[in-house]
Structure formats: structure tokens, C-alpha cells
C-alpha positions as CSV (number, residue, x, y, z in Angstrom):
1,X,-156.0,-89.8,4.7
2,X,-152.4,-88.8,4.7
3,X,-151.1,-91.9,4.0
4,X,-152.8,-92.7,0.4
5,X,-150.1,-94.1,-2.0
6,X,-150.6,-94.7,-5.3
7,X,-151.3,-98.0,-5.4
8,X,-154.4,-97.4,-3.7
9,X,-155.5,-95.8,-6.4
10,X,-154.2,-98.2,-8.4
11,X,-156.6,-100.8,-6.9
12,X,-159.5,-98.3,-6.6
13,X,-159.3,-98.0,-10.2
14,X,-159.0,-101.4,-11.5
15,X,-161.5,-102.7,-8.8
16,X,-164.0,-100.2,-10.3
17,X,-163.0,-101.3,-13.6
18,X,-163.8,-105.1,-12.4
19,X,-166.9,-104.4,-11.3
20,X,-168.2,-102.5,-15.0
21,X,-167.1,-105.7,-16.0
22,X,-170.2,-107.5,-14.4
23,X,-172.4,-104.1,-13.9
24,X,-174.4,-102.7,-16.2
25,X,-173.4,-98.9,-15.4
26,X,-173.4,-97.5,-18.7
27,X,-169.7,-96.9,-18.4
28,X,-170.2,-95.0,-15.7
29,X,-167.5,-96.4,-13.3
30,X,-165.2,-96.8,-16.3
31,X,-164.6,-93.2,-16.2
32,X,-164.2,-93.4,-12.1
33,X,-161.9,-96.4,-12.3
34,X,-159.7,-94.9,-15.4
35,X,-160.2,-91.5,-13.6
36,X,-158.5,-93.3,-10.1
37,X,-155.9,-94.9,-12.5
38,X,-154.6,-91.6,-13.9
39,X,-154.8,-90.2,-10.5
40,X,-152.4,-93.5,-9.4
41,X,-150.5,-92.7,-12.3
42,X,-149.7,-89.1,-11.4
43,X,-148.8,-89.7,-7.8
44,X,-146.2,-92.4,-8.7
45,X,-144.7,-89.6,-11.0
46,X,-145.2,-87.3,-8.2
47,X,-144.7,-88.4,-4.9
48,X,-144.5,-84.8,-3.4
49,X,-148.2,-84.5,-4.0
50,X,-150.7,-84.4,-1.3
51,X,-153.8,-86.1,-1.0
52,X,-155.5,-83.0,-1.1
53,X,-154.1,-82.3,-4.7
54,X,-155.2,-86.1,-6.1
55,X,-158.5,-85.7,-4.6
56,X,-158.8,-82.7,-6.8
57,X,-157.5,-84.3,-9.3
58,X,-160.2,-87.9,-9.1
59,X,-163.0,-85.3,-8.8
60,X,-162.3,-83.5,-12.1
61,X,-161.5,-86.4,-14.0
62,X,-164.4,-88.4,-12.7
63,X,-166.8,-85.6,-13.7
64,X,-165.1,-84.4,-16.8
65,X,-164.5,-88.6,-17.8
66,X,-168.2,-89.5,-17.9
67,X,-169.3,-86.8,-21.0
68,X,-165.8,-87.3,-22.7
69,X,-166.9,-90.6,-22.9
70,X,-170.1,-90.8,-24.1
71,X,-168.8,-88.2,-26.7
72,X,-166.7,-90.5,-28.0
73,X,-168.0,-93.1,-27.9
């Protein structure tokens, strides 16, 4: 677990973004895939931060993501 780089969550992301391609979710790995992206995003900007940290930070998008979403959408 301690070796996580960002491109990991790179490809977590977009993978999960492939697959609502084909998936009918309801947008509901959208907001995990775009969650892991941030998450990617953030740890290339910060490469000091633990895994710890962007596993805190996947969970509260991921669950904060899915009612933004179907708000605004």
C-alpha cells in the first residue's frame, strides 16, 4: 500500500470512467472514477502525501461525488 503513485489513480479513475461508458450505473462510477482522478491529481501536486491521506481523500469524494451529481444534473 505504500507504494501508490498517482498514476494509479490515474488509471483507477479513467478505467472506471471506461467502464460507465458501457455500464449502465446511473453515473454511479463516474463520481468514483472523477473522484480517483482528483485524488491522482492531488498526489502529483503533492507527492509528500501518504496513502493514508488520499484514501481519505477517494472516500469523501466518492461519497460526497454521487449526490453533487445527481444535484446537478
Amino acid at each position: 500500500m505504500e507504494n501508490i503513485e498517482f498514476w494509479h489513480w490515474l488509471a483507477l479513475g479513467f478505467a472506471l470512467l471506461g467502464v460507465e461508458l458501457f455500464l449502465p450505473t446511473g453515473f454511479v462510477l463516474m463520481s468514483i472514477g472523477t473522484s480517483a482522478i482528483l485524488v491522482g491529481a492531488v498526489s502529483w501536486l503533492v507527492p509528500a502525501m501518504g496513502w493514508q491521506a488520499e484514501a481519505v481523500l477517494f472516500a469523501i469524494g466518492a461519497v460526497a461525488g454521487f449526490p453533487l451529481w445527481r444535484r446537478l444534473r
